[in-house]
N, C-alpha and C positions, 0 to 999 in steps of 0.2 A: 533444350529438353525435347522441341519437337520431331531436331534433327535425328537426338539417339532414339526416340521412338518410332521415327519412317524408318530407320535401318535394322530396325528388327524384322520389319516384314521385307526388304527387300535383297538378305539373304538367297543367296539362289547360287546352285553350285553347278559348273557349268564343264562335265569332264573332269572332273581332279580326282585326285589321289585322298585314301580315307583312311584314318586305320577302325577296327570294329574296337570297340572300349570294354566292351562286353558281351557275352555268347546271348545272341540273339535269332531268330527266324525270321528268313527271307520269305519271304510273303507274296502271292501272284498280284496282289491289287494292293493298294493303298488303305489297307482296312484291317483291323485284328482279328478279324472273325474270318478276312482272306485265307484260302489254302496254301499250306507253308510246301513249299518249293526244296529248300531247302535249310541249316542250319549254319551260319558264321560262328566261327569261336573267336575267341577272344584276339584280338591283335590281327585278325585276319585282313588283308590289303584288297580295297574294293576299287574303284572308278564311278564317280557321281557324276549319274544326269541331272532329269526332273527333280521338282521338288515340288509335292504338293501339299499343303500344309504343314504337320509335325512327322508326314512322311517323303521319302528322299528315296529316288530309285537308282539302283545298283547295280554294276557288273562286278562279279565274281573272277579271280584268277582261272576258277575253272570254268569260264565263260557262262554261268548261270544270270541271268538277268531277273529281276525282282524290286522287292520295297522294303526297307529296313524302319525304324522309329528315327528319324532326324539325330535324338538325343544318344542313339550308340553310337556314333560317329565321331572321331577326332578328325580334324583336318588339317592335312600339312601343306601347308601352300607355299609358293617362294620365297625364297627370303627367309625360312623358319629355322630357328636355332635348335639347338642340338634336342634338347628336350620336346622341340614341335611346335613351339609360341615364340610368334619373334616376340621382341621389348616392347614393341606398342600393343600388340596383343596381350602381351602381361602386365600391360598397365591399365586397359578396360578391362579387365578379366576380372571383377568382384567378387565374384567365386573363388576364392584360395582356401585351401584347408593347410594348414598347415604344412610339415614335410613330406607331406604324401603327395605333391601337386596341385594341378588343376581339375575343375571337377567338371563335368561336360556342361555347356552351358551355348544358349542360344542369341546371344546379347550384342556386343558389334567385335565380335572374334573372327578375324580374320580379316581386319582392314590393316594396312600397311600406312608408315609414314608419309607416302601421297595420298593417300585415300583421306587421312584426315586433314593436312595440308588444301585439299583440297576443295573439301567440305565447306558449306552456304547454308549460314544461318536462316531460317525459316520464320521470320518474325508474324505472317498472317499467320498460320500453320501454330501455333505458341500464343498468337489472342483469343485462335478461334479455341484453344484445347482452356485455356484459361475463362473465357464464355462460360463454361460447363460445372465450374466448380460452384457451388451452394455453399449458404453461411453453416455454422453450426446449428441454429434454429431450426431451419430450412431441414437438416438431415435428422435432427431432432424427432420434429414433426411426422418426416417420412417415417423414422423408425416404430413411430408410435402407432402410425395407422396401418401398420403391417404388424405381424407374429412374432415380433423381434422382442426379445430380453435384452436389460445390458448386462455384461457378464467384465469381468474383472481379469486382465489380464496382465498377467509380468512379466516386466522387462528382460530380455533373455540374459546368461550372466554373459560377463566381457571373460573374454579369451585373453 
């Protein structure tokens, strides 16, 4: 658990090839309220640098440099099968919707058959995240001395 959670953040995309998922605005700074540069449409083919937080900077075919949201992005990396997910990508991928695909997702997409071959369980890393957890009591209590209601929620239906 600790290891799929250190590789959410250490995503970082280094030169590659992108496709855009959806018409988005290229951005001068890493911020939404940044000045839009330009506009990608849909499928359009970038070059990923930087990546700082849930934004990801871009080269444009027509040489425009900018920031896009991480989440419009697909990435095809080597090794990717015809659709753009190899098999081990399509097997961390929890995001499926049905026959429509994959649905863009930030999770450990894009690690390859070595990458997880070669992967090193983190057992301090997974005592210390375990440390952290409180009984039911414990969250009980908290919930009570804060603004919190319990509210009633249902189970989603199965697919």
């Amino acid at each position: 658990m600790g290891v799929a959670l250190s590789l959410l953040w250490v995503l970082a995309a280094h030169a590659s090839p992108a496709t855009v998922v959806r018409a988005t605005e290229l951005k001068k700074a890493p911020a939404t309220d940044a000045e839009t540069i330009a506009s990608l449409e849909e499928s359009a083919t970038v070059q990923t640098a930087e990546r700082r937080g849930g934004w990801i900077q871009v080269k444009t075919g027509a040489g425009a440099t900018g920031w896009v949201k991480f989440l419009t992005l697909r990435f095809s990396g080597s090794g990717a099968a015809a659709g753009g997910d190899s098999g081990v990508a399509q097997l961390f991928n929890v995001a499926r919707s049905g026959t429509s695909g994959s649905q863009v997702t930030t999770g450990v997409r894009g690690l390859d058959a070595e990458d997880i071959s070669a992967a090193q369980p983190n057992a301090a890393a997974v005592q210390r995240m375990d440390s952290f957890a409180v009984s039911a009591g414990e969250a009980g209590r908290f919930a009570a001395d804060g603004p919190l209601q319990a509210q009633s929620v249902d189970y989603p239906p199965e697919e």
